[in-house]
PLY file of the C-alpha trace (Angstrom):
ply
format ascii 1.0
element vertex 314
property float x
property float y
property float z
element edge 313
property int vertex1
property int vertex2
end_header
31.57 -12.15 -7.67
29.90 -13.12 -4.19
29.22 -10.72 -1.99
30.70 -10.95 1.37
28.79 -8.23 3.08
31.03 -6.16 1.28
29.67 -2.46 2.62
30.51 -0.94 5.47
28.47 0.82 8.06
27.47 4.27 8.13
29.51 6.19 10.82
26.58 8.71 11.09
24.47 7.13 14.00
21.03 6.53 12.82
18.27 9.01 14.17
17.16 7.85 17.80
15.88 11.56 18.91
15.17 14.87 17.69
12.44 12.62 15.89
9.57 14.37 13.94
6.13 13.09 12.82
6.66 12.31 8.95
2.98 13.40 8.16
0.60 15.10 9.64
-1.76 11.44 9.73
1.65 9.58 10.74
3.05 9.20 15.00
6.17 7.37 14.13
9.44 8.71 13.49
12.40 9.06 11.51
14.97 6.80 12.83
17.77 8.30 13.43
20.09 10.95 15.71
22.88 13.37 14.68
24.89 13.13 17.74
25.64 10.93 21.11
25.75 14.21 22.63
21.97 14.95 21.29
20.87 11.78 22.66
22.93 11.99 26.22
21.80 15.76 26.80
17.91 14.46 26.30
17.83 11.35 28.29
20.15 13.96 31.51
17.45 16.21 30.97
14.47 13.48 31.27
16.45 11.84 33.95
17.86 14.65 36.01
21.25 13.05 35.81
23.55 11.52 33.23
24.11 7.79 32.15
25.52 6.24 29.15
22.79 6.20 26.62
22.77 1.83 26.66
20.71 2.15 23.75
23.85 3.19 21.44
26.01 0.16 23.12
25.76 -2.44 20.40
26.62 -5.86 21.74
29.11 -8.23 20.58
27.33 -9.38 17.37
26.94 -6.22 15.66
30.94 -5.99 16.11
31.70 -8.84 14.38
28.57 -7.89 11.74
30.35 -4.54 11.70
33.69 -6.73 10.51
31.76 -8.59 8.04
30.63 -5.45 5.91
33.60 -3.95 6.38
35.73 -6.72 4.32
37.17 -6.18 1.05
34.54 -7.85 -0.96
32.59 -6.23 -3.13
29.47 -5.63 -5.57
30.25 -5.42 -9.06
33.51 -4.91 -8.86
32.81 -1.58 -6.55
32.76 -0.86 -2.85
29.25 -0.22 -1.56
28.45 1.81 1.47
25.48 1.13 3.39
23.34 4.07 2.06
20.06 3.88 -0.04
20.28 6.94 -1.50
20.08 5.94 -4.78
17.24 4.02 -5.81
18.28 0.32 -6.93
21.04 0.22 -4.44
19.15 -2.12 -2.37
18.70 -5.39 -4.98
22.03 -5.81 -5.08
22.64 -6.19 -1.43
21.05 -9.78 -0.68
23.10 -10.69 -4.15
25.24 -13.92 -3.91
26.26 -13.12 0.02
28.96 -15.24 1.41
26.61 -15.28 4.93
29.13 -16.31 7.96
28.67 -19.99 9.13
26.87 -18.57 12.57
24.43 -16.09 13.50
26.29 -12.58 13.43
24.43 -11.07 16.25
24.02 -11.62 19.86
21.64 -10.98 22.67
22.02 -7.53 23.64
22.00 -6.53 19.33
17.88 -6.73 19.98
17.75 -4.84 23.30
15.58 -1.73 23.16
15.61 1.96 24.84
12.63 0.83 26.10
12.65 -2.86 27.82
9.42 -2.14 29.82
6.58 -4.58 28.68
4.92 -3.87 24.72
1.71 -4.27 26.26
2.06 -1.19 27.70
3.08 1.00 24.81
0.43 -0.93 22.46
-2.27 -0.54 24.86
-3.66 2.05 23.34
-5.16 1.82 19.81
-3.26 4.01 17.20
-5.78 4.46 14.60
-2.97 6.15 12.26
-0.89 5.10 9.68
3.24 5.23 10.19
4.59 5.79 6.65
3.42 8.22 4.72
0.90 7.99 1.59
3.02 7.90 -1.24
5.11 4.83 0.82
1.25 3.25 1.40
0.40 3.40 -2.26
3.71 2.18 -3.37
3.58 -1.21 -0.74
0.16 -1.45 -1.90
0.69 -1.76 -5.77
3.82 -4.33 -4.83
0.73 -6.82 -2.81
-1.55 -6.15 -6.19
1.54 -7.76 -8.69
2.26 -10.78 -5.72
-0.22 -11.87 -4.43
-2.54 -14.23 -5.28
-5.40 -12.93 -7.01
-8.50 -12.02 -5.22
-11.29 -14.82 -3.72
-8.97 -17.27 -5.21
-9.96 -20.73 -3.80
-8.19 -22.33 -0.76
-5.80 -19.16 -0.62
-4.79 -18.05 3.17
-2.70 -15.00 4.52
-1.63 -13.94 7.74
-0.26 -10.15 8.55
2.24 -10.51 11.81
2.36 -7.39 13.75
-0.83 -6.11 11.99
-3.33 -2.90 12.91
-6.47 -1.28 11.92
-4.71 -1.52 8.17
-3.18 -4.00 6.13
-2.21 -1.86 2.93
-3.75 -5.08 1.21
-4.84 -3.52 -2.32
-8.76 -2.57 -2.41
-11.54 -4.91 -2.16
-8.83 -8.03 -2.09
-10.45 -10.71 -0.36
-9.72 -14.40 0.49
-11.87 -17.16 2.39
-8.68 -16.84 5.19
-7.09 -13.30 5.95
-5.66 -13.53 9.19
-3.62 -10.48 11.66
-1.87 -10.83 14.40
-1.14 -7.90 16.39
-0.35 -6.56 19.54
-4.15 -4.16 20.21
-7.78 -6.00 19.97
-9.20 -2.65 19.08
-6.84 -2.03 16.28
-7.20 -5.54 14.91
-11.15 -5.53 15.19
-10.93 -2.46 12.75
-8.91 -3.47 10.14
-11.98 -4.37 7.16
-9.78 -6.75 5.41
-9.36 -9.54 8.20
-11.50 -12.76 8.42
-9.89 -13.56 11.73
-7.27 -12.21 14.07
-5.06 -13.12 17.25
-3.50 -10.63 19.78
-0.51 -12.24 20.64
3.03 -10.37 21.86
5.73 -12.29 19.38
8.49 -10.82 21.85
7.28 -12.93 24.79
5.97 -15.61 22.87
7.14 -16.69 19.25
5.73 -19.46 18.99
1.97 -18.85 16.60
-1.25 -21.27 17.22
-1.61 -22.16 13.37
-1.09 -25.60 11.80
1.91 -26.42 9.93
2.01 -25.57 6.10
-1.13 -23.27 6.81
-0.46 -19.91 4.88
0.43 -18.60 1.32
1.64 -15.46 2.20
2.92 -14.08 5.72
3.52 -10.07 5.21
4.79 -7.97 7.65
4.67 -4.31 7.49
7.13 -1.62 9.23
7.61 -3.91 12.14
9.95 -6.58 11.67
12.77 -3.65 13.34
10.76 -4.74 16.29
11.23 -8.24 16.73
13.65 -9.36 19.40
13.45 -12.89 18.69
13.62 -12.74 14.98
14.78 -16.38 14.39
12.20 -17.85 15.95
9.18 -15.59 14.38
10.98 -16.76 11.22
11.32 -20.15 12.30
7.66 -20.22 12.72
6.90 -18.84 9.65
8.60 -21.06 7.61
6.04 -23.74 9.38
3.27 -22.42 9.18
3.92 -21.32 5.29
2.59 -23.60 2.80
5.60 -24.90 0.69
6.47 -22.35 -1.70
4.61 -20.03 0.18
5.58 -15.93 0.24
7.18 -13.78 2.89
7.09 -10.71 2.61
9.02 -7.91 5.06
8.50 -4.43 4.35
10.18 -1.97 6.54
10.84 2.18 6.05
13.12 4.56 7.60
10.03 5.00 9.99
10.16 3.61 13.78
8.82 3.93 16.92
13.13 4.68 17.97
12.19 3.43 21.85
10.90 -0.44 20.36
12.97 -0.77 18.07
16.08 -2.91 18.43
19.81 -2.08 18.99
21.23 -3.29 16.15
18.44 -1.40 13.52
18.90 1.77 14.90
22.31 1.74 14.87
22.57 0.77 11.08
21.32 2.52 7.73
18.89 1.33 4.90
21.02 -1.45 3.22
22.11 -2.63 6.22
18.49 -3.19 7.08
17.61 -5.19 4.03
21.19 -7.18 4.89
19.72 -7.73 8.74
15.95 -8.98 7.21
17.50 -11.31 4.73
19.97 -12.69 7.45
16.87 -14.01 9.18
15.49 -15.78 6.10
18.53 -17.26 5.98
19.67 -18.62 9.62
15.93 -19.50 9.94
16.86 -22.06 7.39
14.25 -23.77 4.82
13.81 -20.75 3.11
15.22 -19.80 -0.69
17.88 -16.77 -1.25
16.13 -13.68 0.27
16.06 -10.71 -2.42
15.47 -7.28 -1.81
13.57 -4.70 -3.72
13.27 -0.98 -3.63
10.01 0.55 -3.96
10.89 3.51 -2.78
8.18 5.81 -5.04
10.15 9.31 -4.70
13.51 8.99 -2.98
14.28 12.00 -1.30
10.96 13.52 -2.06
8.80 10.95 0.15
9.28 8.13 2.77
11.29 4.94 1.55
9.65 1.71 1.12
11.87 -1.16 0.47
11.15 -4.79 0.48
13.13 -8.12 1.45
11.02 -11.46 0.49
11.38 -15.04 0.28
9.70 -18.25 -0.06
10.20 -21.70 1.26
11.41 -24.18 0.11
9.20 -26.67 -1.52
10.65 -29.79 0.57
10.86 -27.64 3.79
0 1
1 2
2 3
3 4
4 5
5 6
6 7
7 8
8 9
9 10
10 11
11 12
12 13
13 14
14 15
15 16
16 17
17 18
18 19
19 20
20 21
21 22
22 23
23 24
24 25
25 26
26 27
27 28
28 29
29 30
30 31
31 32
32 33
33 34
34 35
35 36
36 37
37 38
38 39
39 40
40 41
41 42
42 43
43 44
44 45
45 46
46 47
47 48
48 49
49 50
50 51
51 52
52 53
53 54
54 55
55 56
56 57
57 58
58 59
59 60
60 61
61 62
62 63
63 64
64 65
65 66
66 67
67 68
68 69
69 70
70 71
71 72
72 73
73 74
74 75
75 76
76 77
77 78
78 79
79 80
80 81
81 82
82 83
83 84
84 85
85 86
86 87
87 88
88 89
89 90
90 91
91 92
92 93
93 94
94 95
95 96
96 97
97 98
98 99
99 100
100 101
101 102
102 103
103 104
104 105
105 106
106 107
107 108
108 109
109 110
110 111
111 112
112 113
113 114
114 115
115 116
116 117
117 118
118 119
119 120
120 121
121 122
122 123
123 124
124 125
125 126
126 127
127 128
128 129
129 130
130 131
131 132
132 133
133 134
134 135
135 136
136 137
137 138
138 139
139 140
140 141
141 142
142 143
143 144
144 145
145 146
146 147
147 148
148 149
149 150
150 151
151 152
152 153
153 154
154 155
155 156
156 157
157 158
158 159
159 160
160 161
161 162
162 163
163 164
164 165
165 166
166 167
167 168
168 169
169 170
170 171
171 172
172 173
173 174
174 175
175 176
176 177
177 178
178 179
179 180
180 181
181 182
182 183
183 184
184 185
185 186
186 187
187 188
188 189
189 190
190 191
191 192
192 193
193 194
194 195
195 196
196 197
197 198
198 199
199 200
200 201
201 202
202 203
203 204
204 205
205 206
206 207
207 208
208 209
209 210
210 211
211 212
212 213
213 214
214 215
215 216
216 217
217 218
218 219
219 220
220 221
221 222
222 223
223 224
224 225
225 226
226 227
227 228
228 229
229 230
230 231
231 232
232 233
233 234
234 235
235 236
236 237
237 238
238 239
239 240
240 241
241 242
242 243
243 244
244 245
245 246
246 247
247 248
248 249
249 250
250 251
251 252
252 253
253 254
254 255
255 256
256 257
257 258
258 259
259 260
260 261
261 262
262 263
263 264
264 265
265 266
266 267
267 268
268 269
269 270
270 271
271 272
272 273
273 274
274 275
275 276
276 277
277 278
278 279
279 280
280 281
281 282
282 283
283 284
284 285
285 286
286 287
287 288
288 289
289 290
290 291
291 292
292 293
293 294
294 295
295 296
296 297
297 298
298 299
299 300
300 301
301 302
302 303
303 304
304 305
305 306
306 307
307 308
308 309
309 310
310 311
311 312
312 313
């Protein structure tokens, strides 16, 4: 049976403040928040009066999203809830989905808490990491089994929204590694890169590569930032060879103030819904699929994955 966004959203607001660091080497934070009133009594106290918080006002899109999940399809014959507690729960989101014929989400659904300019909060280099090391050696076992093997011939890969660290498996090389990030410093660090551009994807989408350029585009606890996800999408589809790998790998870890309306408003399988929703209004690519590679649920930060490749006549 397809499955027409049959879960529902979680009616516990994701974490937005009383954030914590989730390691002592780790600045991001858990995203979510166990009240309105938790998040209205912080943002009085910062500014000495009260407003409603705009960052819990989803727009129009996540409504009708909302609407979508909330149908009576289902998965295996069950209804699923948008939780990934249980480890394998994610696959069978992105399974057979009935997507709606338009774009679910609207402008304000990638609004941030903060709007004021990235260049600003990235301008300082973070030499940290933002998941924790179980979550690290987990992603970096899933590159070792996907990608192509090391100093293979002709092979190219670009890491969107990259740092000092790529999570790229140990001593992988290729004639063409390439990041593109938002701090020079950061990027100049990272040992696995054979080139890099600093580029702000939120201001401008569109990336100075040639058409059918890469073999794999990864993208690593960031893609909760993008707030023009189509078009980074669009753009990799491009500049991915055909056949070529995408590879999105997000956590329950965010920086709350980047990161868009309608991800911190939403739980784990909704995320891995949201990622493969891209792949698929981006057009040209094949059936996103999600993966779980969670290494201790419960016990250690989640890592999940949502992929695709392009076609071979896009």
């Amino acid at each position: 049976m397809a499955n027409r966004l049959g879960f529902t959203l979680q009616h516990r607001l994701p974490i937005l403040a009383g954030v914590y660091p989730s390691s002592p080497k780790t600045t991001s934070f858990t995203c979510s928040i166990d009240s309105v009133t938790q998040i209205s009594q912080i943002l009085k106290r910062r500014t000495g009066g009260y407003s409603r918080p705009r960052r819990l006002l989803l727009g129009f899109g996540a409504s009708v999203w909302a609407q979508f999940m909330s149908m009576d399809g289902n998965i295996g014959g069950k209804s699923f809830i948008a939780s990934a507690r249980q480890k394998g729960e994610i696959e069978k989101v992105l399974k057979n989905v009935e997507w709606p014929e338009q774009f679910p989400f609207k402008e304000e659904d990638f609004q941030r808490f903060d709007e004021s300019p990235d260049s600003f909060f990235y301008e300082a280099p973070r030499f940290v990491t933002h998941i924790d090391d179980p979550a690290i050696a987990a992603l970096t076992k899933y590159y070792s089994e996907v990608f192509p093997p090391s100093n293979t011939p002709g092979i190219a890969l670009l890491d969107i929204c990259s740092s000092w660290v790529s999570h790229f498996p140990a001593g992988y090389k290729q004639d063409r590694i390439v990041g593109m990030g938002m701090n020079e410093e950061e990027l100049k660090r990272n040992p696995v890169l054979t080139d890099y551009v600093v580029q702000d994807l939120n201001i401008n989408p569109k990336v100075p590569f040639e058409d059918n350029s890469f073999d794999v585009i990864t993208n690593v606890v960031s893609v909760d930032y993008l707030t023009k996800p189509l078009d980074v999408f669009k753009e990799m589809r491009r500049i991915l060879k055909p056949g070529g790998l995408a590879i999105m790998s997000f956590s329950n870890r965010c920086f709350w103030t980047k990161a868009i309306s309608i991800w911190t408003s939403t739980g784990d399988a909704d995320h891995a819904m949201i990622v493969g929703s891209y792949f698929h209004y981006a057009g040209g690519f094949e059936p996103p699929e999600a993966v779980d590679i969670s290494p201790n649920p419960g016990r250690s930060d989640p890592m999940y994955i949502v992929y695709s490749r392009k076609l071979a006549t896009a």
